[in-house]
N, C-alpha and C positions, 0 to 999 in steps of 0.2 A: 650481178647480184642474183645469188639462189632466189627465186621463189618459192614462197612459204603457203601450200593450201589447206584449208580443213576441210577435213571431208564430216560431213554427221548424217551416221548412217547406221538405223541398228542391227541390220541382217549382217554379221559378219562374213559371210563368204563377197557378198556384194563389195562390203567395204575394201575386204583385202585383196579383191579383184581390182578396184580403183585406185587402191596403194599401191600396187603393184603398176598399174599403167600409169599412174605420176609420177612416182619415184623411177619408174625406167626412163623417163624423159627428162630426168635432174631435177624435177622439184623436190622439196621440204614436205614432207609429208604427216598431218597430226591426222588422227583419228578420234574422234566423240560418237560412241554408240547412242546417244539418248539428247533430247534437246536440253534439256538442263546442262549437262556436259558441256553440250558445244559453245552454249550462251557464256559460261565459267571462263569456258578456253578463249574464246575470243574475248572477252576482257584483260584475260593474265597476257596474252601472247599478239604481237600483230601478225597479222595475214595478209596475203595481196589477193585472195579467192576461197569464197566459200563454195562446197560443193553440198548442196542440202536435199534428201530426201524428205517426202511431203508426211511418210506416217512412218510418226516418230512414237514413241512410248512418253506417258508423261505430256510434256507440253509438244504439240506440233507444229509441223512444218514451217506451214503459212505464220503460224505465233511466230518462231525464233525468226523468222523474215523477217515478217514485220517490228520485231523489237530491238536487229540489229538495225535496219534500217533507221530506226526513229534517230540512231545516234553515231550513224559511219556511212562511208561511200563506197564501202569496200563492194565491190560485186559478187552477187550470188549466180550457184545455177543449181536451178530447183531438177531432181530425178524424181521420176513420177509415173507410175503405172498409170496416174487417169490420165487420159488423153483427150478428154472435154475440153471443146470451146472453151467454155465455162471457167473449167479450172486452171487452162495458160492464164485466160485475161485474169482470173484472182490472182496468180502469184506474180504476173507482169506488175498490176494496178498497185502492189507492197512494193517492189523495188528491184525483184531481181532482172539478173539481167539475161538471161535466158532460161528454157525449158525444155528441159528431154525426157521423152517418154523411153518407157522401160518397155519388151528390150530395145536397147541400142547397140550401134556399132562403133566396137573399141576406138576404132580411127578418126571416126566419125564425131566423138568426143573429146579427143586428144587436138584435133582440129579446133574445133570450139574452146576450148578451155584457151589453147596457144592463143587464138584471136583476141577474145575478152585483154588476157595481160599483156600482150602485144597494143593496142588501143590505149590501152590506163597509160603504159609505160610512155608511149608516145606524146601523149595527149601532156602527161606533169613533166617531160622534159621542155614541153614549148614555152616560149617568150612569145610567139605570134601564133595565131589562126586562122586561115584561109580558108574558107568556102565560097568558090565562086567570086562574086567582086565584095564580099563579106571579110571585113579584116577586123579579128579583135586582138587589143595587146595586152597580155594576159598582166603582166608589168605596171603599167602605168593604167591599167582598169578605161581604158579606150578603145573604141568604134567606129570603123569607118565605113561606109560604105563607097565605094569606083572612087575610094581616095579622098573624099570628103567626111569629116569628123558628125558623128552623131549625138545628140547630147541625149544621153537615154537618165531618166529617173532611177534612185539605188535599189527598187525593185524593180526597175527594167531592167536593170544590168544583171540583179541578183537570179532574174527569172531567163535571161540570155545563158549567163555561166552555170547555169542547173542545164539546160538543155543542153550545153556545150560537152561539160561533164559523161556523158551518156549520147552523145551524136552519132546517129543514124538507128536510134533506140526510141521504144514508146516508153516515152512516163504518162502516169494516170495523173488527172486532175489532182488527186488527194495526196502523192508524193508530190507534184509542184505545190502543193499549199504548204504541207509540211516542210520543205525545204527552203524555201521562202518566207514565208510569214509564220514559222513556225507554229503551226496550227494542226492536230490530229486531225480534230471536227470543228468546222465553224460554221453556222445559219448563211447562207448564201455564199459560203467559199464556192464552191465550182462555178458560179458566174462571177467571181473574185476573178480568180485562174486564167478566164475567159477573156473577160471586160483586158485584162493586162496584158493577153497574147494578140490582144486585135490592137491596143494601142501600142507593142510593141511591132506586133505586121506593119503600121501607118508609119517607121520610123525607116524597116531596113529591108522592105519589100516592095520593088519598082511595082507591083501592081498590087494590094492587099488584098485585093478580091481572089484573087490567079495567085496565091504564096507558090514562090520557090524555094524559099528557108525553114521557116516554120509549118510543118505541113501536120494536117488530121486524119487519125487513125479510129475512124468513127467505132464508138461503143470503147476505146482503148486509152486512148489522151493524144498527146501532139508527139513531133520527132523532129528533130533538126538535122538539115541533110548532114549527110557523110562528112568528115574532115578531110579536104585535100593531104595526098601524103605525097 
């Protein structure tokens, strides 16, 4: 199956610089100069990757993130002259799934992009998931730990297959709320988030204090190790 990217990007030379290095590697290539565009496109059209610069014309970056996010799992990757702290962890903490500072090198991103739908692709072909002595079956919505069945709560498990989703990636507190208990903002959600990663540490972590599964990315949110491949 082609892979289908958006790129939304309004410097044109940039853009058809990026068309040009995904379509030479067989992707499906649309282009949106403006975030209004790309928000349009990605409703009429599916995609397996967005490619989104941060200064957009009209509505920005971080907005059309954050408002594909609120309702897909599609993965983004933010381009971005700032190269602040600051500014990765805001477009991490909305949902995408990486970030590259401008300039970059062509290969260098061709790399990244291949990984991202290499991971997705992987990840919705599986029936099972292995991490470690970690076994979820994606099938039958079960958990075992070294072969023993775990009975996890349906937002344990809602808040396991959100991690899972995105494993060996930071999500912020505020995408696990939002994807979970579907909440933008809620008065005590990040100790919500919290309170249910530590009782889910007590479930599928031989030592909760010491995680090996569930680990924090302080100031960023949690990450769930790698998927055995």
């Amino acid at each position: 199956m082609q892979h289908k990217i958006l790129i939304i990007e309004d410097e044109p030379d940039i853009a058809g610089m990026l068309e040009y290095l995904l379509r030479d590697e067989g992707y499906e290539v649309t282009v949106a100069y403006s975030g209004e565009e790309g928000l349009q496109l990605n409703k009429e059209q599916e995609f397996h990757l967005i490619v989104l610069d941060l200064f957009l014309p009209g509505i920005d970056g971080l907005t059309v993130c954050n408002r594909i996010k609120q309702s897909s799992t599609i993965p983004i990757i933010i381009l971005s002259a700032r190269d602040k702290d600051s500014d990765v962890i805001s477009g991490l903490e909305i949902g995408a799934e990486d970030y590259i500072t401008k300039p970059f090198s062509h290969r260098e991103f061709i790399l990244r992009v291949g990984k991202i739908l290499s991971r997705m692709k992987w990840i919705n072909r599986q029936s099972e998931i292995k991490i470690g002595d970690l076994l979820i079956n994606l099938e039958k919505d079960e958990v075992y730990m070294g072969g023993e069945r775990i009975n996890l709560t349906p937002n344990e498990y809602s808040l396991l297959s959100c991690l899972i989703s995105r494993a060996g990636w930071v999500i912020s507190w505020q995408a696990l709320l939002k994807d979970v208990w579907g909440y933008d903002e809620w008065e005590g959600g990040r100790e919500m988030v919290k309170v249910n990663i530590q009782r889910l540490r007590k479930k599928i972590e031989p030592d909760p204090h010491r995680p090996e599964y569930i680990l924090n990315e302080w100031g960023k949110g949690y990450r769930l190790r790698k998927i055995e491949e």
